[in-house]
C-alpha positions in Angstrom: 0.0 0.0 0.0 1.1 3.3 -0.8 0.3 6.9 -0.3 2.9 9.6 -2.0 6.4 8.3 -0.6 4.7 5.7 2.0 4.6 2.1 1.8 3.6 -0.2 4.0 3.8 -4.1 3.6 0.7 -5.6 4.5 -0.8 -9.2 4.8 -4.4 -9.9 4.3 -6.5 -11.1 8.3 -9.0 -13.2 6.2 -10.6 -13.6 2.2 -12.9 -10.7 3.1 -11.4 -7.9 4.9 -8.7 -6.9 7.5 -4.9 -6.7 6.8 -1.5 -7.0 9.0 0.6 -4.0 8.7 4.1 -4.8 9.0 7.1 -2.4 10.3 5.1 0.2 11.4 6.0 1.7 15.2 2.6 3.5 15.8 3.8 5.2 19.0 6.4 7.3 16.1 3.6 7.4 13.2 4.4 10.6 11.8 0.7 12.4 11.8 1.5 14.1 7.9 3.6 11.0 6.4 2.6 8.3 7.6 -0.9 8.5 8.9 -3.0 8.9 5.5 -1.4 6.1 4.3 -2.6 4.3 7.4 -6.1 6.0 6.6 -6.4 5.0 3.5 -5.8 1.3 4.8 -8.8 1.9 7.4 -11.0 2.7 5.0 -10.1 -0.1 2.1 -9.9 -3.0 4.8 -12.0 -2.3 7.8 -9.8 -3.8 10.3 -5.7 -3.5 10.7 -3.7 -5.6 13.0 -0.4 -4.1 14.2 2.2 -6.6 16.4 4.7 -6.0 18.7 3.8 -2.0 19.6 4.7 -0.6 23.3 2.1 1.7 23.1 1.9 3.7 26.4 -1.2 5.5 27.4 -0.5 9.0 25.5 1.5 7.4 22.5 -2.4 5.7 22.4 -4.1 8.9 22.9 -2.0 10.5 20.2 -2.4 7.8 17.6 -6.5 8.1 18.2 -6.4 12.0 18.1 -5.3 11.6 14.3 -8.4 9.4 13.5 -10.5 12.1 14.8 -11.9 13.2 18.8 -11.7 11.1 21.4 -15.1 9.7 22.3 -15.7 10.7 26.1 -18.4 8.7 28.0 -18.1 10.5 31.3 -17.0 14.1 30.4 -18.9 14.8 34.1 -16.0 13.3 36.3 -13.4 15.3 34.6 -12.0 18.6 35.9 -11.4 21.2 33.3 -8.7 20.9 30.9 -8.3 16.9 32.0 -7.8 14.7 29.2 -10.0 11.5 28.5 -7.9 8.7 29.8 -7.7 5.4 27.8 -9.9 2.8 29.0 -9.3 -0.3 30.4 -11.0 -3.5 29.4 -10.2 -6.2 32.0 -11.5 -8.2 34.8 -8.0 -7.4 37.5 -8.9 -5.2 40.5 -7.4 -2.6 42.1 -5.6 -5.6 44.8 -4.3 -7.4 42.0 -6.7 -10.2 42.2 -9.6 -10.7 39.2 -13.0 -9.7 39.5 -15.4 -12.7 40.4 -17.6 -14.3 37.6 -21.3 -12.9 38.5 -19.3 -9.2 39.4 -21.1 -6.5 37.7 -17.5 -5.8 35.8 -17.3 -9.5 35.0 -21.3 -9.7 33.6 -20.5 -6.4 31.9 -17.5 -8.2 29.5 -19.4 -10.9 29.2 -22.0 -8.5 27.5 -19.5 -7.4 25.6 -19.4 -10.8 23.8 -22.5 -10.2 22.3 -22.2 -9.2 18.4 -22.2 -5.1 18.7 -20.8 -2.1 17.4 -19.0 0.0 19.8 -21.1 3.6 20.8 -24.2 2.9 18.7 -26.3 4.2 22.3 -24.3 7.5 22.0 -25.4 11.1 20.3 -22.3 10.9 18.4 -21.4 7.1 17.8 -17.8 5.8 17.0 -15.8 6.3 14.1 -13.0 3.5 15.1 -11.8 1.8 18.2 -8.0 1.3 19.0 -7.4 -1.5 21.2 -4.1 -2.7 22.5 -3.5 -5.7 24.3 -1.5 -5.8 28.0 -2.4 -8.9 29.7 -3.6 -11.7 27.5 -4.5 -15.4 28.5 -3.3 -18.5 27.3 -6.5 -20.3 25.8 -10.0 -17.8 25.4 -10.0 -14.4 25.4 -10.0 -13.6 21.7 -11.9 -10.8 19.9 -14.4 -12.3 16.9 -14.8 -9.4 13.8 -17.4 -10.1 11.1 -17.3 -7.2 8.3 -21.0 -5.8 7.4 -19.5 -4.4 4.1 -18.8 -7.7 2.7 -21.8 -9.3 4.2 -23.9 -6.8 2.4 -22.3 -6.6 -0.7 -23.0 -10.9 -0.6 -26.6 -10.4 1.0 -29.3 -11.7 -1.3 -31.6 -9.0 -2.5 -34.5 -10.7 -0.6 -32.9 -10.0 2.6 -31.5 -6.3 1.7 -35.3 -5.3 0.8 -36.5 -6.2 4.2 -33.4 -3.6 5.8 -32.6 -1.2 3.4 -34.1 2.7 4.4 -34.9 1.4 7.4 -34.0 3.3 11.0 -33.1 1.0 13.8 -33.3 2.3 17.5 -30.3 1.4 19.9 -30.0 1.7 23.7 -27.1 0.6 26.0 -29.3 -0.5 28.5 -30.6 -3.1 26.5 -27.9 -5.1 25.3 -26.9 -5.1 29.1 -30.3 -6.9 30.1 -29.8 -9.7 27.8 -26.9 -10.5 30.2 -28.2 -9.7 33.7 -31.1 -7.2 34.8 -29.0 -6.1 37.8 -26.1 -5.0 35.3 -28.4 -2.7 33.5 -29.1 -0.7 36.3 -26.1 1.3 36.5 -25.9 4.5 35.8 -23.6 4.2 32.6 -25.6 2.2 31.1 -28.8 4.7 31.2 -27.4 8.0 30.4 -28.3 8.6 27.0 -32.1 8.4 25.8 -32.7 5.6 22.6 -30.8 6.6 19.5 -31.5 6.3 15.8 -29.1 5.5 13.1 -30.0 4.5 9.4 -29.9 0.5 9.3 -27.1 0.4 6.0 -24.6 3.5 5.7 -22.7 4.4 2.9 -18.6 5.1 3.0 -18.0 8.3 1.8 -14.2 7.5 0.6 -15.1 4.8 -1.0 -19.2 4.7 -1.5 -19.2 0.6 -0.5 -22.2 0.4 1.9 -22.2 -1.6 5.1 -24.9 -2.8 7.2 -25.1 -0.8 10.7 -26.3 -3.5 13.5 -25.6 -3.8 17.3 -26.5 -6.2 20.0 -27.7 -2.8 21.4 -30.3 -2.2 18.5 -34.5 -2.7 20.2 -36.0 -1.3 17.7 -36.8 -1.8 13.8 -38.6 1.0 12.9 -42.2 0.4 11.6 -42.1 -3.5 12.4 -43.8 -4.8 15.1 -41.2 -6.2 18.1 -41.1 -9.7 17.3 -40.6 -9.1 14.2 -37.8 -6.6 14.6 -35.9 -8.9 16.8 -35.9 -11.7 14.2 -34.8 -9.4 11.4 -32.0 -8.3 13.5 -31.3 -11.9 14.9 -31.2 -13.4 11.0 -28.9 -10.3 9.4 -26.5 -10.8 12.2 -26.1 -14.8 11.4 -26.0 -13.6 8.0 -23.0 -11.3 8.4 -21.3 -13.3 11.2 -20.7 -16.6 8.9 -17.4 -18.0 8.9 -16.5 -16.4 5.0 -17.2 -12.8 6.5 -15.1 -13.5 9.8 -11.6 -12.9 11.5 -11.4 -14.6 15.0 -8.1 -12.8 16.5 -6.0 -14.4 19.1 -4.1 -11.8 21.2 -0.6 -11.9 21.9 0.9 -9.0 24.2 1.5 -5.7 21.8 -1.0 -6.6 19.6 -3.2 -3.5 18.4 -6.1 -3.5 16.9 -7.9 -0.4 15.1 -11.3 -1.1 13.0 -13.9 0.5 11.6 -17.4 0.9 13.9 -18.7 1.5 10.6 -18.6 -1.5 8.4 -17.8 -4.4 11.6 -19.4 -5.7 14.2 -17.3 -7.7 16.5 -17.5 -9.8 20.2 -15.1 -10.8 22.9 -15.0 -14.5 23.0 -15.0 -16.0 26.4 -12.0 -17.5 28.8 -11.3 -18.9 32.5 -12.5 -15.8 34.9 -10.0 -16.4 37.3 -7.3 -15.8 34.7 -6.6 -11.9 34.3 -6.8 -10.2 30.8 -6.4 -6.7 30.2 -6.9 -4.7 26.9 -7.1 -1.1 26.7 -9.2 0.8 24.5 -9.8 4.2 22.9 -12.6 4.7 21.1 -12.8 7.9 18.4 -15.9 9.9 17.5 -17.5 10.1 13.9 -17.2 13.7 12.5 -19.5 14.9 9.4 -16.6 13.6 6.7 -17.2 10.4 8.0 -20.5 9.9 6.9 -22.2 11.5 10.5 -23.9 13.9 8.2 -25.4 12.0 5.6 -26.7 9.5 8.7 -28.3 12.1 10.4 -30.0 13.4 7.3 -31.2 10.1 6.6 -33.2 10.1 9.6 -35.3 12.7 8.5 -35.9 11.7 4.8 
C-alpha cells in the first residue's frame, strides 16, 4: 500500500477484509507522512492488525487523536482541561486479584461478547476503536470481527429489501439486560435516551455500503417487536458466517484499530479467574465520515 512516498507491507486477516501491517512503530507514526497512508488502509480493509507495539497510554491517545476526537463517555468526572484517559477492558482489580464471575464488571465483559458495534447508544457514535492488548491469557480471550460491508455486498436482494431505508433504534441498556437485569441498572448504562441510526450507511471514501447493526439495536422501525428482533437476529447470522469472519488471538502488543462503521465484533469467552487486560480508545465520527449523511437520513 502506498500513499505519496509511503509504503507499507501488508498481509491480508482473512478472504474478506482486514490486513496486518508490518514495520510500522505506531507510538512514532508521523501524523502528515505516515498516517493517511494508514487511513487510506482503514477505509479499504475495515480492520488492521499491528504486532509487537509498546504503546503507552499518550502514545495511544495521540495515535486516536489523528483518526478524529476522542469519544468521552463520562465528560462529568473530569475537571477542566483533563484529558479523557484510555480505558481499560479487564476483569484485575485494584488488589491485583480478578474480579469474580457474576461481578457487575465481569457480567459487563461478558456483554461485551455479544455481536455489537461500539457507541451505537451514543449522540455521536464511534468512528474506530484502537485496542491494544497488556495482559492476554493463554486459551480464550480472543476478539471475533465479522465485516457488514462484505456481508452486504454478498446479501441476497430478498434480505437487503427487508433492511434497506430502514432506521433501527439502539439503547445501551438493553444489550446489558440480555446478560443480567442487575447490570443494567447502573448508571452508565442509562445516560443517553434511545438513539437512531440509518440501518445500512454508505462510505463516503469509497461509497461501499455496510450494514449498521448492534447487539444494542431494540427497535426496527415500523415493524412490530417480534418481528424486529428476528430481522436483527437473522442479518446478524448472516454477516457473522465463517466467509465474513476474523477470529483474532491476542498476543501481548497486539493492536487492533477497525472501523465501527462497516464491523461488528465480540469478545470470546475464557477462564474468569485468569486476568486479561486490553485497553481501548474509542474515536468519535465527525461529518466527513459519513455522520452527516446518517443524520440526514433520519429525516428523509
Amino acid at each position: 500500500m502506498a500513499v505519496g512516498s509511503v509504503k507499507f507491507v501488508t498481509t491480508p486477516l482473512s478472504a474478506s477484509f482486514g490486513v496486518e501491517v508490518q514495520k510500522v512503530d505506531l507510538s512514532m507514526l508521523d501524523e502528515n507522512l505516515e498516517y493517511p497512508a494508514v487511513r487510506a488502509l482503514f477505509e479499504d480493509h475495515s480492520l488492521l492488525l499491528f504486532r509487537d507495539q509498546n504503546l503507552a497510554e499518550e502514545c495511544h491517545l495521540r495515535l486516536a487523536r489523528m483518526f478524529g476526537p476522542i469519544e468521552d463517555r463520562a465528560p462529568e468526572t473530569r475537571k477542566r482541561g483533563e484529558k479523557v484517559p484510555v480505558s481499560p477492558l479487564t476483569n484485575e482489580t485494584a488488589d491485583g486479584g480478578v474480579s469474580d464471575e457474576l461481578d457487575l464488571r465481569t457480567l459487563n465483559l461478558k456483554a461485551n461478547q455479544l455481536w455489537h458495534t461500539d457507541s451505537t447508544f451514543m449522540p455521536t457514535p464511534a468512528l474506530c476503536n484502537i485496542l491494544t492488548a497488556k495482559v492476554v491469557t493463554e486459551t480464550g480471550g480472543e476478539t471475533e470481527f465479522a465485516s457488514t460491508r462484505a456481508a452486504w455486498e454478498e446479501m441476497p436482494e430478498s434480505l437487503k429489501s427487508r433492511i434497506r431505508g430502514r432506521i433501527l433504534k439502539h439503547n445501551f441498556q438493553r444489550s446489558r439486560e440480555k446478560i443480567s437485569k442487575e447490570l443494567a441498572k447502573a448508571s452508565i448504562f442509562n445516560k443517553w435516551p434511545p438513539q437512531r441510526w440509518p440501518a445500512v450507511w454508505t462510505n463516503p471514501v469509497n461509497q461501499r455500503e455496510a450494514l449498521y447493526i448492534a447487539s444494542h439495536v431494540f427497535e426496527v422501525e415500523g415493524l412490530e417487536t417480534v418481528a424486529g428482533e428476528a430481522l436483527i437476529e437473522e442479518l446478524t447470522e448472516f454477516c457473522t458466517q465463517s466467509q465474513f469472519t476474523y477470529l483474532h488471538k491476542w498476543n501481548v502488543g497486539d493492536v487492533l484499530i477497525w472501523d465501527e462503521r462497516s464491523t461488528i465484533h465480540r469478545g470470546r469467552p475464557w477462564t474468569y479467574d485468569k486476568p486479561r487486560s486490553l485497553n481501548s480508545v474509542c474515536v468519535s465520527l465527525v461529518d466527513s465520515d459519513g455522520l452527516s449523511e446518517a443524520r440526514t437520513a433520519l429525516h428523509n
